[in-house]
N, C-alpha and C positions, 0 to 999 in steps of 0.2 A: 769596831774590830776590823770591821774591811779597808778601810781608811787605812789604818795603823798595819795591819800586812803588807800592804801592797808597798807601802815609802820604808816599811823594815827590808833593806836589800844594800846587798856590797856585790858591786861587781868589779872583777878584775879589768874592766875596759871602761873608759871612763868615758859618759854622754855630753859628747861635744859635737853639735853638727851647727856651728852658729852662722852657715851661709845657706841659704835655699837656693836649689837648680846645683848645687857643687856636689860634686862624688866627692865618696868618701867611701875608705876599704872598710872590706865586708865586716872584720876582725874591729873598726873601731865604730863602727854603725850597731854593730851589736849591742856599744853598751845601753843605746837607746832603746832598739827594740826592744831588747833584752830587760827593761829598769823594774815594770810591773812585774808584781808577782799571782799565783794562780793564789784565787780566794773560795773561800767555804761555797760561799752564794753563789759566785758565779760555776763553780764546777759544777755543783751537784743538780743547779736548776737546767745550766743547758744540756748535760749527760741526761736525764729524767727528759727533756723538750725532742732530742733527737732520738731516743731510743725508744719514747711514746709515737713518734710520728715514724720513723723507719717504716711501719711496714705500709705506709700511702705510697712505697718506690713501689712502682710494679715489675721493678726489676732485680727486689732484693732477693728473688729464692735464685733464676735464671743465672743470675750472675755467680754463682758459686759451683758451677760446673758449667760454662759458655760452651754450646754446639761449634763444631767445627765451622768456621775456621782459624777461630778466636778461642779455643783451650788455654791459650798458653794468657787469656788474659783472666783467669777466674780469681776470685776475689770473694773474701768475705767478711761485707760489711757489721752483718749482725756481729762477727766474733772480732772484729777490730773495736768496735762501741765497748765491749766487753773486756777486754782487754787494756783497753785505753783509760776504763771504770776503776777496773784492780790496780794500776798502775798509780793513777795520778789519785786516787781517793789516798794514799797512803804520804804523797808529796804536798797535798796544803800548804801554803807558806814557806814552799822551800822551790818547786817547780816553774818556772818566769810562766808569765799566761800565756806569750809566745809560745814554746813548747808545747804548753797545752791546744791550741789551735789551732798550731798548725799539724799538731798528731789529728787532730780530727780531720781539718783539710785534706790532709793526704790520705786517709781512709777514702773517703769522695772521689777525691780525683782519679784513684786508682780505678775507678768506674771506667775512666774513660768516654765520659756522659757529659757533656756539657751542661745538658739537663739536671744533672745529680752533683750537686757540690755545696760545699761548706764555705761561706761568705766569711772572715775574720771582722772581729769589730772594724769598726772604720779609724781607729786610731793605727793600726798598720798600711792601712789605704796609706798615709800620708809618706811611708817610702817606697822607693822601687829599684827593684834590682835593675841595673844598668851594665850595655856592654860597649866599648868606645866607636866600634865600626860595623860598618854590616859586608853581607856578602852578594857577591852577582853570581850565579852558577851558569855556564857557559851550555847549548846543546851537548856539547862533547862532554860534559863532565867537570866541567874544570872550576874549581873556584876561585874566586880572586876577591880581593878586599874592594868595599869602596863606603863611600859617605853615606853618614845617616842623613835622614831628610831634614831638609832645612829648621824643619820648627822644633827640633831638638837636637841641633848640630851643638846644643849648648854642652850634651855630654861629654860630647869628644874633646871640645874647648876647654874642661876643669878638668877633663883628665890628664890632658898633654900638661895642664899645670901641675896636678897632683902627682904624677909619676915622671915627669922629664923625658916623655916621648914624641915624638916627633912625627904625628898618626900620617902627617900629608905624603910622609915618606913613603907609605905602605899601601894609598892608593893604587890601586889598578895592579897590585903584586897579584904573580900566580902562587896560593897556597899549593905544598906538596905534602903537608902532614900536618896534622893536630892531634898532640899529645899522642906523635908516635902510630898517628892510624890517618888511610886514604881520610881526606877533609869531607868528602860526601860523605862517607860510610860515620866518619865519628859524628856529624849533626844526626846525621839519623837516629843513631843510636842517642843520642842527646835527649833528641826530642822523645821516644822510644820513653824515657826517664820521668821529662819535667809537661811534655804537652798532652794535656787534659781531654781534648775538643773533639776524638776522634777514636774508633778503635782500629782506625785504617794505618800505618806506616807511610804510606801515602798521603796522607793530608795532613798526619804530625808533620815529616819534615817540610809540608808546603807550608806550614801555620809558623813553622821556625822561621822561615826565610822571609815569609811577608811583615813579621813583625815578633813573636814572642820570643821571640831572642835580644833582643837587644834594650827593652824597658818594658817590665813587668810588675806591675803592681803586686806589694805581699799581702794586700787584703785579700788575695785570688790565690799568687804561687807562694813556696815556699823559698828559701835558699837553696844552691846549689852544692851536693857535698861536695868535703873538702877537695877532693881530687880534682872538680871539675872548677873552683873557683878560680886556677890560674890554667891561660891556656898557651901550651906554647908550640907557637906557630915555625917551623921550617918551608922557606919560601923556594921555589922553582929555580931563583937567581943567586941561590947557596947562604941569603942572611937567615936570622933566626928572630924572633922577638916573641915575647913573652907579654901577651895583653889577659889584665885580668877585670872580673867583676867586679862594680863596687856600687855601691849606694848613694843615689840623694835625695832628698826629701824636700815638698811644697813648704814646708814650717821649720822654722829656726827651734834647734832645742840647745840650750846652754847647760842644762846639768840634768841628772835621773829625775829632779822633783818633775821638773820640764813636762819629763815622760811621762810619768803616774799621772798626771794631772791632765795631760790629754787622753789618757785611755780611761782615766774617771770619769770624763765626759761622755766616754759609750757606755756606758750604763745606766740601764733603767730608761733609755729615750722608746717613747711611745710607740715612734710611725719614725719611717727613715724620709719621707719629707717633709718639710713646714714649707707652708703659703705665706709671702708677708705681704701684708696689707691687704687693699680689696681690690687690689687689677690679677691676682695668681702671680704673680712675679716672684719668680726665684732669683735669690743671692747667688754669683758663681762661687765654688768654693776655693778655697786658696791655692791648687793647685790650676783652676781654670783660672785664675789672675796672673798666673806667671805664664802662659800663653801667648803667640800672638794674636793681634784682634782676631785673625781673620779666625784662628783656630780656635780662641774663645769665643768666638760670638759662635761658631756651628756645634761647640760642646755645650753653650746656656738654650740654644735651640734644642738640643735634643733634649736635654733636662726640659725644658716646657714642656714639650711634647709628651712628655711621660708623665708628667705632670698631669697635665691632660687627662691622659690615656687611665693614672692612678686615680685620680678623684674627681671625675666626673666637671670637668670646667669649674672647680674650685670648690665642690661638695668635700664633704669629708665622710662622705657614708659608706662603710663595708665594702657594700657591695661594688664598689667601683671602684676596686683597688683591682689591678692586673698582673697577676704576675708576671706574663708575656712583656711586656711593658717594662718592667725590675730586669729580666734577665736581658733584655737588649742594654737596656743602659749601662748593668756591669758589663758586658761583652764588648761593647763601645769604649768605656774607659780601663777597662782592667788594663791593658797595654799606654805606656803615656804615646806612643805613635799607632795605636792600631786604627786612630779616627785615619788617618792616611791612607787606608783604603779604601774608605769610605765620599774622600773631598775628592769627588768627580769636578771635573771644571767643565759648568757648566757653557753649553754652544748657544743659548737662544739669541743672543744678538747678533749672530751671524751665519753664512750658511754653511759655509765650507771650512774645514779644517784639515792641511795641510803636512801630512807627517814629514820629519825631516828626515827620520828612520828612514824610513821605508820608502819614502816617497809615494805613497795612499795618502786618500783621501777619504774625509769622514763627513756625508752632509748630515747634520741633525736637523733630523724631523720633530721629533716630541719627546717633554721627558720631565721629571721632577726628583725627587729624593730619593724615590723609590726604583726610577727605572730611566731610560736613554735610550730612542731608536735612534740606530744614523743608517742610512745607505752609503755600504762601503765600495771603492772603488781604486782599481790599480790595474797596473800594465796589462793583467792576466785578465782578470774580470773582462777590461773592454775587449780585450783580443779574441773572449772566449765569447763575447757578447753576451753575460749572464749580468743579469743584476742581484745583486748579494745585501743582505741587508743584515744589520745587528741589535739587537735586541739586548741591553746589558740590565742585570736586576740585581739592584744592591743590595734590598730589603725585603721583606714584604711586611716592614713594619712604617708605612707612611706616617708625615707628622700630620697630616689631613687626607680622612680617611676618604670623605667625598668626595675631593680634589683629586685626587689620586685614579680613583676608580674613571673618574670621567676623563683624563687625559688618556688611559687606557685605551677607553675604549674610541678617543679618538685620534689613536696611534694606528690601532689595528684598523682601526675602519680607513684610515689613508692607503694601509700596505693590502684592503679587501683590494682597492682600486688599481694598484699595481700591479704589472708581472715577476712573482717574487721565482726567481731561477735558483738561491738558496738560501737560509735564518738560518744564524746563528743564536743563539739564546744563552750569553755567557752570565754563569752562575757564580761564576770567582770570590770567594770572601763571605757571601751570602750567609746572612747569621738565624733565618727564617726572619718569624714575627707572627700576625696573625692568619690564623691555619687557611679560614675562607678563601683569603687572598689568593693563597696557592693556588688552590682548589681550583677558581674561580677563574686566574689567569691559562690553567690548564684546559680548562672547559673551553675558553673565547679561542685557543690556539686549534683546538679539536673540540669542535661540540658535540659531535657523535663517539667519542669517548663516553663512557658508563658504567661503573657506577662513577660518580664525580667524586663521593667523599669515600674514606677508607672504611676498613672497618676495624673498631677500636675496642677496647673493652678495659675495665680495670682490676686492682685486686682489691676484693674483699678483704677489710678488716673491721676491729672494730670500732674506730674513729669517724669510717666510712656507714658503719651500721648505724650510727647514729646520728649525722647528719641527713642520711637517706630518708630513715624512718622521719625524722620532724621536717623534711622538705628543705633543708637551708637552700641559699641561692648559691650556697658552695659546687650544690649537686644538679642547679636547673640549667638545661639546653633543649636544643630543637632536635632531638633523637630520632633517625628511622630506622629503616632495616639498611643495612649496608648493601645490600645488592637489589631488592627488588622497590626499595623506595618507601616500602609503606612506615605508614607515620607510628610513632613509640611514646613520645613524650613532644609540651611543646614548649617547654620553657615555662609552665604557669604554673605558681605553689598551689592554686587553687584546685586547681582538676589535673594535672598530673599525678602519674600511679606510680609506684615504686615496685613493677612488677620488674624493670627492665635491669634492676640490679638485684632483687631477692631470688626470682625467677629462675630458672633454666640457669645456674650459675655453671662455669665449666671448672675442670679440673685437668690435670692432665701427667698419666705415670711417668712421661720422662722428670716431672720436679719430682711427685711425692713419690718413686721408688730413686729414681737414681739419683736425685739429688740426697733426699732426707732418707732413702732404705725404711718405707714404710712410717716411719714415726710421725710423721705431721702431713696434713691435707693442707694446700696454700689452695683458695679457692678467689676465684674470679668471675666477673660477673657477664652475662653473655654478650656478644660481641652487636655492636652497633655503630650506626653516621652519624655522626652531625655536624652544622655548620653555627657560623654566629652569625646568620640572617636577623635574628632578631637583636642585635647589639645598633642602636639610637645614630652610631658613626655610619655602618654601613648601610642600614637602611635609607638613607638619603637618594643614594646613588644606584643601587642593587637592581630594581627594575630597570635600567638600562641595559645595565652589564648582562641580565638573564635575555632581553630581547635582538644581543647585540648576533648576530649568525653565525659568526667566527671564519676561521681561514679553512680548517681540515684540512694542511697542505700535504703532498705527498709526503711518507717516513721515510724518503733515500734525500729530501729537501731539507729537512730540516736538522738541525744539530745543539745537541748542548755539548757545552763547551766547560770543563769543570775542574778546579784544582783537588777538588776531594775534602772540603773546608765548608762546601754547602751545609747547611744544616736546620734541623727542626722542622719549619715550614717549607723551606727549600728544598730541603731532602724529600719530603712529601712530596712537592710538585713533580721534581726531577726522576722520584723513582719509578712514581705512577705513571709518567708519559713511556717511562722505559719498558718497563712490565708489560705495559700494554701496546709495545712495537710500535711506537711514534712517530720515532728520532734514532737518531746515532746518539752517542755519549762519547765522547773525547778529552779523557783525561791530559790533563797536565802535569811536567814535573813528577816530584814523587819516588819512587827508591825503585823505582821501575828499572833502571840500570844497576842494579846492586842486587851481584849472586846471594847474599846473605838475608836477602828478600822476595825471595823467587817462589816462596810460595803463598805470598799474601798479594790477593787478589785486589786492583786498584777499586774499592767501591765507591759508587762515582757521588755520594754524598756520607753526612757523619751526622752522628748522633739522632739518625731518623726516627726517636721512642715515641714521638706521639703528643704530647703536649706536657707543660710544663708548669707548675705549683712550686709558693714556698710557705713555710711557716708565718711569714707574714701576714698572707689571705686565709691561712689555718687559723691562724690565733684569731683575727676578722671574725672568718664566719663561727666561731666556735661562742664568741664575749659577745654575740649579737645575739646567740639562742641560750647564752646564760642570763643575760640582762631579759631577752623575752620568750618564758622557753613555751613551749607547745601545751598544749591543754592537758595532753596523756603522758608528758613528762620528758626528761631527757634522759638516757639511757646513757650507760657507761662514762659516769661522771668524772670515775677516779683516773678515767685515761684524758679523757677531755681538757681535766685542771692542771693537766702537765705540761700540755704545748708552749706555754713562754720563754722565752729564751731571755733571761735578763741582761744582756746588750741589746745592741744594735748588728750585732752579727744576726745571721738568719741562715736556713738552710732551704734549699730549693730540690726538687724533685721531679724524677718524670711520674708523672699521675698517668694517661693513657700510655698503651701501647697500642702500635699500630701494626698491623700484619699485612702481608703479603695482596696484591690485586690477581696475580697467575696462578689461579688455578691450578691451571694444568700442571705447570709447573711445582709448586710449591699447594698440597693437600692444604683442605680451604680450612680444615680442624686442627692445622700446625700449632703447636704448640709456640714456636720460632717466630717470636716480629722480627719486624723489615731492622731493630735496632741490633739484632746478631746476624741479618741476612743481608750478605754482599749481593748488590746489583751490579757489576763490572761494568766496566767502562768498553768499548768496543776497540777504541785505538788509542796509545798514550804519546805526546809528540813532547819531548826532551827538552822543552819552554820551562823553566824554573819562574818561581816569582820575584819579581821585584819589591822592594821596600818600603818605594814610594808611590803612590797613586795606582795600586795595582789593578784594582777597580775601574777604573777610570778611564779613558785612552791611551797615555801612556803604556798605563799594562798592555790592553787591548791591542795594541800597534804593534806588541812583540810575538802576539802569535796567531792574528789574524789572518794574513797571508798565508801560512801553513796550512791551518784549519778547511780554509778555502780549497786550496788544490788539494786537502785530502779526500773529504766531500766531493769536488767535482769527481775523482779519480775513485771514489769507490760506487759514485753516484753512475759512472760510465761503465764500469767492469759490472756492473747490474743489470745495465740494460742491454749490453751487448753476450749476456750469460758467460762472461768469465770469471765463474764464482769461486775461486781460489779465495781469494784474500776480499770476498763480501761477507758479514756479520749473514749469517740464516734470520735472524731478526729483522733484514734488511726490505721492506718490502714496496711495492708502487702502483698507484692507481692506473698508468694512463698505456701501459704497454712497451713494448719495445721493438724493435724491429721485426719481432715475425709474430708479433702480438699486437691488433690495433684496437686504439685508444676506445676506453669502454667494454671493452669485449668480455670483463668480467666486474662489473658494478654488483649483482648481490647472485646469489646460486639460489636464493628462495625469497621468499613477502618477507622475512624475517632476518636475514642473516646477508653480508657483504663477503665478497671475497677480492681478494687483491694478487697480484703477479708476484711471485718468488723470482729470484735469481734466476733459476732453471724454467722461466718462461711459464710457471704452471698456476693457475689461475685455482687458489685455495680459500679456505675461511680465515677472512682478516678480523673481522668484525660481528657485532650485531647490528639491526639496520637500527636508526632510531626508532624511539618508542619501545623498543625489546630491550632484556638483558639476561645475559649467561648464568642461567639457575644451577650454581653449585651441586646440589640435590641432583638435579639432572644427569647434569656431568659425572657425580660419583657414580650413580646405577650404571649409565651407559658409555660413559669415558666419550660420548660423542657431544659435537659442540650443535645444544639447543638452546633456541634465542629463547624464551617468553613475554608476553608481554607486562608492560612495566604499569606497576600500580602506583605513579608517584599522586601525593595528596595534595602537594601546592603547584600551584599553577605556577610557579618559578622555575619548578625542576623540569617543564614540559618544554622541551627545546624547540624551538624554529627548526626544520632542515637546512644544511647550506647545501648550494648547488652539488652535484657530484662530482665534476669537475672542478674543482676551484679556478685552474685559468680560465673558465669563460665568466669574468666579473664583465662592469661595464666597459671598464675602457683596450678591454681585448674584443667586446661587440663591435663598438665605434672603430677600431680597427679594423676587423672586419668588412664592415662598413662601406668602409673609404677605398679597402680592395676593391670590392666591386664594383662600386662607383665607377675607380678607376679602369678596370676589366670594360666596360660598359662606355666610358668616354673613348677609348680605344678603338673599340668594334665603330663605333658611331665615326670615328676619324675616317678610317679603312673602307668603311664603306660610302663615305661622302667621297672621298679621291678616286675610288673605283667606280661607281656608281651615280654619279651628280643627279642623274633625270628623278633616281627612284625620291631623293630627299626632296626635288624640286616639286615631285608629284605629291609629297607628303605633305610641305608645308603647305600649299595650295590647296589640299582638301581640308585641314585642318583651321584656316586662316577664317572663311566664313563662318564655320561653325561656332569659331569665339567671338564675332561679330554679336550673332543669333543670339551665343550666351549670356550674351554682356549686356541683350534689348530686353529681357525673359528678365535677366535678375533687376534691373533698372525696374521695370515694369512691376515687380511681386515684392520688391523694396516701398515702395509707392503705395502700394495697395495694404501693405501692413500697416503702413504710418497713418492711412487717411485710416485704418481699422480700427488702431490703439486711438487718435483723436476722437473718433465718435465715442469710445469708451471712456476716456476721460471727461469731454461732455456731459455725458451720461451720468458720470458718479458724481459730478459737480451739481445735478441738479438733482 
């Protein structure tokens, strides 16, 4: 019967796509997509898979009434599943499965979650929406056409064929309208539409311009409605041209059987990777064949690596399946150009790298997959005499986790030895990865930061209640208290207690009155840290990185640098340094010049909910405690046996939220995570993205210099208290001109205070070993340190200096002054004075005679001492 549905289909467009890498319009690509049709099995097992699992989002109640300043994005998923139930149960056999997937997809994305979204079988993966050119956006505003990047300039080559356009014409034109509206304002509003990643306006149109505009995978997006399929452009220089979307696909399909029969292949597959043979060796798939090498061989690289990261160096056991892992790798491919911001061209075989831009210089120090220091250098830098350094982080998903952590930390330990005058810490494109990482690179950057992990919590249901109760490894981590350290859980099914989610669960009136009006309790379980110290990759390494000191550079030194794209891990690391008055934040790009956007606040990361699941490692842990279930039984069977999704689609989740680290700021019982709470950026500079290598240096070259003089310029109107146009955030350890250096290190044994703008020496910090007890803070609104009960000796940090310039090679500097200072005086007074040095050396001259007959003499008397002893033990 499923068979015989899906090949029963007449469509009025007929599936002919018989070249691979060739576009093809939207209207004749359709009849491909379009050929299957929706089947009994597959509806009603994956409707029953995601409406059993929906409430592991812990953002399904939140999301249905979003806190200011995101209202206008409310959204409800449970009544879209519902709707989307009544609808298509009545269409069987008559509905394409297209349609039907991608209605569920667009319920997801309307999240705005990165984290929360509907994966399509991988039989749609195999086309993507295509657009022929990309765009440069100018400081001023201005758009202009230019080339896609090289390793898919193939699109623009089939389409100059397919439509008899002449793209080279249109290079470097100033657009003046699209479809009738300014060209900034209509992407934004574009992206506003079709971009997923972010619920910022600001990192949608930055996520359009670096790439999801112009090749999109439809196992992710959907099409674009009709209005927006043709765009027609009026240029600055009075032509007009009319460029539209079209589609082309990795796989040759010659008629609808074609279709059916590749989308029959996603069904019913087990696991979404096979191992072949016994070395772990992945096949590249037929879209990584049409690649260049260079681009293929870094997209079967990362498939290993996840590979890896899924099954445990080639195990096939549950439990080392990652979901973190899954969601990098579609974030990686869902764009066929988005690895392009990711292919940094690596410096290690040389020292210096030479912009033509700009004419800077970039020396790399240390760096791998994950990250890149260089010391930057240009006309300003030397004239200002500062040395400026850049720290760029692409990941924090390494394909080697121990390799990784130890170049870290012997990055930071080369810049402990330097005088760093400013860091930049560019976050551009940043997709997260694993959460420690953050965590972990936040801590090396500021060790006297505290607490180090967030604090997280999830919702209670009852898929949740029954994996809790039997211990699955679904539910096991290294659990404390979020702010004072002590230990919760440690990852062991054996003596682990499930007090930390039956326990003290919270609730909270803003969902269950104003969301639901009394009717339902959504309950959640109390708020907690954790890290994955205990995960086999990072333990390797870990004990270094906890012993490493870190920098604590002053917060008017250092800077994140961020297009608004950060996310997950990233978002973590970025926000918490922020919260807790680190750094500056400096946005890029972003709809920050557009009245129609003035009141959405640039937040300087996206989709920050906390960590990330999908029905893959659901169904996992769930067929591992039905195949072995617990002695006392498994509870709630009948929700349990619903999780399968018969394809190979899957659906992903955010599982934790994560809340707020300020206090003071933001009540520590908010209801509000950090995923509806904007952290703004402090200054945004008019740098749009580029297309190609945005990541990389290239990017990095277009708005390095900027960033610099904005930093020195607000680093200086700080210390000279011209606090107009300085962030209140802004603060520094070492003084400033009617403040000297130290003069305020801690105001008690417990607590640090730093210089404001206004010269006035407040509480920054707690000192190490303390942390800011919430409890405290609520009675008294005053800031009291306590001391910190952490349980593993990992959490117990070193101090670093208080100063951080006085490392070693500002002593040895030091040093050589005086020296110097001292050769000098010693000059001065031999030219002025000869008799007094002559009388010196002359009383001095015998006495080293004496000395040198004394040690001769007690040298002598040793040797014949040890002789006799040797003697001695010889007989």
């Amino acid at each position: 019967m499923l068979i015989a549905l899906s090949f029963a289909v007449t469509l009025l467009a007929e599936c002919r796509m018989p070249y691979a890498r060739a576009t093809y319009p939207i209207s004749s690509a359709r009849g491909c997509i379009e050929a299957p049709l929706l089947t009994e099995e597959v509806f009603y097992q994956t409707q029953e898979a995601l409406e059993a699992m929906l409430p592991m989002n812990v953002f399904v109640d939140i999301c249905k009434k979003p806190p200011a300043p995101y209202e206008h994005l409310a959204t409800d998923t449970e009544a879209s599943l519902s709707l989307i139930r009544e609808k298509y149960s009545k269409l069987i056999g008559k509905a394409t499965a297209w349609e039907y997937h991608e209605a569920l997809a667009k319920t997801f994305r309307d999240l705005k979650d990165a984290h929360s979204l509907y994966v399509k079988p991988s039989f749609f993966g195999h086309f993507r929406l295509a657009f022929p050119l990309a765009f440069n956006v100018s400081k001023t505003g201005s758009v202009t056409f230019t080339d896609l990047p090289t390793s898919v300039r193939y699109i623009s080559e089939s389409y100059t064929q397919m439509f008899s356009v002449n793209l080279a014409d249109y290079i470097g034109a100033e657009i003046l309208t699209i479809n009738n509206e300014k060209p900034l304002l209509y992407l934004a509003k574009w992206a506003d539409k079709y971009v997923y990643s972010t619920k910022s306006s600001h990192g949608r149109l930055n996520s359009l311009l670096s790439g999801d505009f112009y090749a999109r995978s439809l196992k992710v997006f959907g099409l674009p409605e009709q209005g927006d399929e043709n765009l027609v452009f009026t240029l600055v220089d009075g032509r007009s041209v009319i460029l539209r979307f079209s589609i082309y696909s990795d796989t040759i399909f010659n008629s609808e059987d074609d279709a059916v029969r590749a989308y029959m292949r996603c069904i019913s597959l087990s696991t979404p990777y096979t191992l072949s043979g016994g070395n772990n060796a992945s096949e590249p798939t037929a879209f990584e064949k049409l690649q260049s090498e260079e681009t293929a061989g870094y997209l079967v690289g990362v498939r290993d690596a996840i590979l890896r990261a899924t099954r445990g160096r080639g195990l096939s056991y549950p439990s080392d399946y990652k979901a973190y892992a899954r969601f990098m790798d579609e974030e990686v491919s869902r764009s066929g150009i988005q690895y392009s911001k990711y292919s940094h061209t690596s410096l290690a075989h040389f020292s210096y790298n030479s912009s033509q831009r700009s004419e800077s210089e970039y020396e790399y120090i240390k760096g791998d997959d994950m990250f890149s220091l260089y010391k930057y250098t240009s006309k300003s830098t030397i004239s200002n005499q500062d040395n400026v350094y850049i720290l760029a982080v692409y990941s924090f998903s390494p394909m080697d986790m121990a390799t990784t952590i130890n170049n870290i930390i012997d990055a930071l330990e080369i810049l402990r030895e330097r005088l760093i005058s400013q860091l930049m810490v560019v976050l551009n494109g940043n997709g997260g990865g694993i959460v420690t990482m953050g965590h972990l690179l936040g801590r090396a950057l500021f060790p006297s930061n505290y607490p180090i992990y967030g604090a997280y919590n999830i919702r209670a249901n009852r898929i949740m209640d029954a994996l809790v109760k039997a211990k699955s490894w679904f539910t096991l981590m290294h659990r404390t208290d979020p702010w004072s350290g002590a230990n919760m859980t440690i990852g062991d099914s054996a003596t682990d207690t499930t007090d930390w989610y039956f326990k003290n669960q919270e609730t909270y009136p803003e969902i269950n009155d104003l969301v639901y009006n009394g009717r339902r309790t959504a309950r959640f379980s109390q708020r907690f840290a954790f890290d994955d110290d205990l995960e086999p990759d990072l333990q390797q390494s870990l004990l270094r990185f906890y012993k490493f000191r870190g920098l604590d550079l002053s917060p008017d030194r250092v800077a994140i640098v961020t297009d608004g794209t950060c996310g997950s891990t990233c978002a973590t690391f970025a926000k918490h340094l922020l919260e807790a008055k680190r750094c500056l934040a400096i946005g890029l790009g972003g709809t920050t010049g557009l009245s129609e956007y003035s009141d959405d606040p640039y937040d300087a990361a996206s989709f920050s909910g906390g960590t990330v699941e999908d029905s893959q490692s659901l169904q996992f842990a769930v067929e591992e405690l039905i195949m072995n279930p617990p002695k006392d039984g498994l509870d709630n069977m009948d929700v349990l046996t619903k999780l399968r999704i018969p394809t190979d689609a899957y659906a992903r989740f955010a599982f934790h939220q994560l809340f707020s680290w300020d206090i003071k700021t933001h009540d520590w019982k908010s209801y509000t995570p950090l995923e509806y709470t904007p952290v703004p950026v402090h200054a945004v500079l008019p740098i749009y993205p580029t297309v190609e290598n945005w990541q990389g240096l290239e990017g990095i070259d277009t708005f390095a210099e900027d960033v610099y003089v904005l930093m020195r310029s607000i680093e200086e109107a700080s210390r000279t208290s011209n606090c107009t146009n300085v962030p209140t955030s802004l603060y520094h350890f070492s003084g400033n001109e009617t403040a000297s250096a130290g003069a305020c290190p801690y105001l008690d044994d417990s607590t640090r205070g730093a210089f404001n703008c206004n010269n006035s020496c407040v509480f920054y910090d707690c000192k190490v070993g303390f942390y800011l007890d919430p409890l405290a803070y609520e009675r008294t609104k005053l800031w009291e340190c306590q001391m910190r009960t952490d349980v593993h000796a990992w959490d117990s940090y070193i101090p670093p200096p208080e100063d951080h310039s006085m490392h070693f090679a500002h002593y040895l500097l030091l040093l050589i002054f005086l020296c110097t200072i001292a050769l000098f005086v010693f000059i001065i007074i031999a030219s002025k004075r000869p008799d007094l040095i002559k009388k010196c050396i002359a009383k001095m001259t015998p006495k080293k005679k004496k000395m040198a007959a004394n040690n001769i003499e007690t040298e002598i008397g040793l040797l014949s001492h040890e002789s006799s002893e040797i003697k001695s033990d010889t007989v």
